[in-house]
ROROLUM-313338 format. One record per residue: x, y, z of N, C-alpha, C in turn; residue in three letters. Coordinates in nm, 2 decimals, decimal comma. Atoms other than C-alpha are relative to their C-alpha. Example, Ala and Ser with C-alpha at 12.3 -4.5 7.8 and 13.67 -1.06 7.14 Angstrom:
<nodes>
     n_px     n_py     n_pz    ca_px    ca_py    ca_pz     c_px     c_py     c_pz   res
     0,09    -0,12     0,00     1,23    -0,45     0,78     0,09     0,12     0,00   Ala
    -0,09    -0,11     0,00     1,37    -0,11     0,71    -0,08     0,11     0,08   Ser
</nodes>
This chain:
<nodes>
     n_px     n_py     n_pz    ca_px    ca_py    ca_pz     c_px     c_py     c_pz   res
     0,09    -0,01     0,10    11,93    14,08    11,60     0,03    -0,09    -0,12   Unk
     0,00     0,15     0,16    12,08    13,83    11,33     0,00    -0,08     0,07   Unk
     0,00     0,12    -0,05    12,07    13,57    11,54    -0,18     0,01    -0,04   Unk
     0,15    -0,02     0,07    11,67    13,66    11,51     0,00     0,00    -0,11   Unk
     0,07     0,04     0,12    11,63    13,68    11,17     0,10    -0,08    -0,07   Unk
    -0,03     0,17     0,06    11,85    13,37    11,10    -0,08    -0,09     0,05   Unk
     0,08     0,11    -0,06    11,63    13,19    11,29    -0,17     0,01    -0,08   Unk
     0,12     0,02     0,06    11,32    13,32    11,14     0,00    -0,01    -0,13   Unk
    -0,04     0,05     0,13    11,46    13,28    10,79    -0,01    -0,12    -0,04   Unk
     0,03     0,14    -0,04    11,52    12,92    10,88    -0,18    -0,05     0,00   Unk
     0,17     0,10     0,01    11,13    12,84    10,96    -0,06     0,05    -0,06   Unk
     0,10    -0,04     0,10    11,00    13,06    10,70     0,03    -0,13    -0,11   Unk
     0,00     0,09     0,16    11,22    12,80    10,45    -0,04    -0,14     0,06   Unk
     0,05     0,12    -0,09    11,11    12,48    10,72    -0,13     0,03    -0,08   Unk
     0,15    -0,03     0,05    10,76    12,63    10,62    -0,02    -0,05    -0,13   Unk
    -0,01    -0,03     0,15    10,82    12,71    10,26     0,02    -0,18    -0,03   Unk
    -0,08     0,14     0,03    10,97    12,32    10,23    -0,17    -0,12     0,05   Unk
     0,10     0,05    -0,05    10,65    12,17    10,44    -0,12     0,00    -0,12   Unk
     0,11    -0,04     0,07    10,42    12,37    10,20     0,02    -0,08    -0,12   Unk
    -0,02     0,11     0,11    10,59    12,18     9,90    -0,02    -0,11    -0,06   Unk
     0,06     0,12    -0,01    10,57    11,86    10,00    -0,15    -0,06     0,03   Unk
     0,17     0,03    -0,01    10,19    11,87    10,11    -0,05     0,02    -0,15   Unk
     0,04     0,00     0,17    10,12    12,03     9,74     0,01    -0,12    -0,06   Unk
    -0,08     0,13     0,08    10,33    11,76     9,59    -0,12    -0,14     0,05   Unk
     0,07     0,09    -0,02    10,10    11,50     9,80    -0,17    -0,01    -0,06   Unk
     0,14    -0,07     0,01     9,76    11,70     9,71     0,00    -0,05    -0,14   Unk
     0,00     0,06     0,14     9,87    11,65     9,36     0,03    -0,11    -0,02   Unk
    -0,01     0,16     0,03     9,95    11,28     9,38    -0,15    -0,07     0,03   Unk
     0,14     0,06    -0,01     9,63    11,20     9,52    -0,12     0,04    -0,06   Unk
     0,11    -0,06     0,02     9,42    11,40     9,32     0,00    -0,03    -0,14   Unk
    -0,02     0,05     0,13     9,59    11,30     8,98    -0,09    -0,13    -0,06   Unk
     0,07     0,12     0,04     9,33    11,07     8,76     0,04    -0,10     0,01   Unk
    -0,04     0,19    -0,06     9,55    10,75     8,76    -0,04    -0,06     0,10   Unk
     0,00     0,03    -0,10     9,62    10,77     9,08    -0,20    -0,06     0,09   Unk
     0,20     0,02    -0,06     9,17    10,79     9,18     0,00    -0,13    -0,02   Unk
     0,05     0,12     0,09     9,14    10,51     8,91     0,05    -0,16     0,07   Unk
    -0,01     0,09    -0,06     9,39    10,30     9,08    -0,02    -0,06     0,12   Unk
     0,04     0,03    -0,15     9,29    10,31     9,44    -0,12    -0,03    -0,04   Unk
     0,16     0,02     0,01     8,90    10,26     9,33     0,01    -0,17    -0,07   Unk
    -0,07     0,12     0,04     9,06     9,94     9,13     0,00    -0,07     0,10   Unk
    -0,07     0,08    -0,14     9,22     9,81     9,45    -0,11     0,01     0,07   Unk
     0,12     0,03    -0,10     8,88     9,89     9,66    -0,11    -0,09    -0,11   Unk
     0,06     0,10     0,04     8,69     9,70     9,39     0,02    -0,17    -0,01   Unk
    -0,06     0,15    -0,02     8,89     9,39     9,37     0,04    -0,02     0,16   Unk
     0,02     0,02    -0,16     8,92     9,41     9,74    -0,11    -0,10     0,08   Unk
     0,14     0,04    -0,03     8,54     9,31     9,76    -0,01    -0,12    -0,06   Unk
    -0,02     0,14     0,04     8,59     9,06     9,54     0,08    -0,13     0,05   Unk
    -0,08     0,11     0,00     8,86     8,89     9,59     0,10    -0,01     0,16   Unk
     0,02     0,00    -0,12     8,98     8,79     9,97     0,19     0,05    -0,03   Unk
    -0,15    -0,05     0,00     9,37     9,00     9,98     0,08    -0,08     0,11   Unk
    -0,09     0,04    -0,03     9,50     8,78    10,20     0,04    -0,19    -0,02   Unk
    -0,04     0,08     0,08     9,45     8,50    10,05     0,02    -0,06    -0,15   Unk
    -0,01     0,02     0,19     9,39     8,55     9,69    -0,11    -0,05    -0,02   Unk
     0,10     0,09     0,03     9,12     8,36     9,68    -0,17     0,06     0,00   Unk
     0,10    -0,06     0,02     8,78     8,49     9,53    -0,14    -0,04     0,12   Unk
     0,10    -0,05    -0,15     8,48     8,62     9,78    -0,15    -0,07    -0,06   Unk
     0,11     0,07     0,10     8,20     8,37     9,63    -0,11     0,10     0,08   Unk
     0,13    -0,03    -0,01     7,94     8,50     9,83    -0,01     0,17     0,00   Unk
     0,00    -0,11     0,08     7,99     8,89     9,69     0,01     0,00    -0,14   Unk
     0,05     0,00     0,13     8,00     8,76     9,35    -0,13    -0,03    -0,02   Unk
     0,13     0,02     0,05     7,69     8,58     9,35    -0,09     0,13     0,10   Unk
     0,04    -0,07     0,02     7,54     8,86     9,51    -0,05     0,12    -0,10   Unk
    -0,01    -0,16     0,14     7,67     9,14     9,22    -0,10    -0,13    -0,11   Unk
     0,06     0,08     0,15     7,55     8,80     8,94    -0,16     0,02     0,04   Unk
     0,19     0,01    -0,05     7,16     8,79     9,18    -0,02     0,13    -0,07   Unk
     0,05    -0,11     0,05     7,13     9,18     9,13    -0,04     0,04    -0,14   Unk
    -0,03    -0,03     0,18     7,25     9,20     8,74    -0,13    -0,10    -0,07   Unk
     0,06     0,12     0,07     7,05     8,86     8,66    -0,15     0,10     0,06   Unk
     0,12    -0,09    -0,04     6,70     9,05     8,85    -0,01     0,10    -0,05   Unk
     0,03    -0,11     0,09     6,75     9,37     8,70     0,00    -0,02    -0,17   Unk
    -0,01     0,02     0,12     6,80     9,16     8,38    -0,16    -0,09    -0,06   Unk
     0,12    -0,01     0,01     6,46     9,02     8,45    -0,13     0,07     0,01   Unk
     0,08    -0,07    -0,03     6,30     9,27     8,54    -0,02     0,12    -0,12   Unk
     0,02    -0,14     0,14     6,38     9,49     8,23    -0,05    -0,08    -0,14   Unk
     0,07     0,11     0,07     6,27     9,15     8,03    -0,17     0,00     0,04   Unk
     0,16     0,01    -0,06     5,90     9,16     8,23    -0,08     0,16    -0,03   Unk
     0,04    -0,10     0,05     5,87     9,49     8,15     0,00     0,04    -0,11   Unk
    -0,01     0,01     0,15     5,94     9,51     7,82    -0,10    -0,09    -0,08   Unk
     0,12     0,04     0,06     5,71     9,24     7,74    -0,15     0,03     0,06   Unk
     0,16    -0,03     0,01     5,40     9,40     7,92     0,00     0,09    -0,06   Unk
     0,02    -0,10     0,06     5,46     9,70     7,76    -0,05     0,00    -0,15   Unk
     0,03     0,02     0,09     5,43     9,55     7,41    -0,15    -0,04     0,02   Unk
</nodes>
């Protein structure tokens, strides 16, 4: 019988120890920095080519077409509205 409940002692604190370190992970990845910096790294990602460093021209001028369009387009409407 102690041999049984040394052993189940054991994987309650295996358990207990498991449970810890998943928390500990839940809270690392859930902490604001942490979001900010991973969302960082997937935005410069798009930009900029990671294995060479070297910027993604044809996803910039994409993002510059959209911004420059939606920048004419709130210019065309604004002047029929007057």
């Amino acid at each position: 019988m102690n041999k049984e409940t040394a052993s189940l002692e054991r994987e309650i604190e295996e358990t207990r120890q498991r449970l810890a370190t998943t928390i500990d992970q839940l809270l690392y990845r859930s902490h604001p920095k942490t979001i900010v910096s991973r969302e960082v790294s997937s935005i410069k990602a798009h930009y900029v080519d990671t294995d060479t460093g070297r910027p993604r021209t044809d996803n910039i001028l994409k993002t510059v077409g959209g911004v420059v369009g939606v920048a004419v387009l709130f210019a065309v409407v604004r002047k029929i509205a007057r």
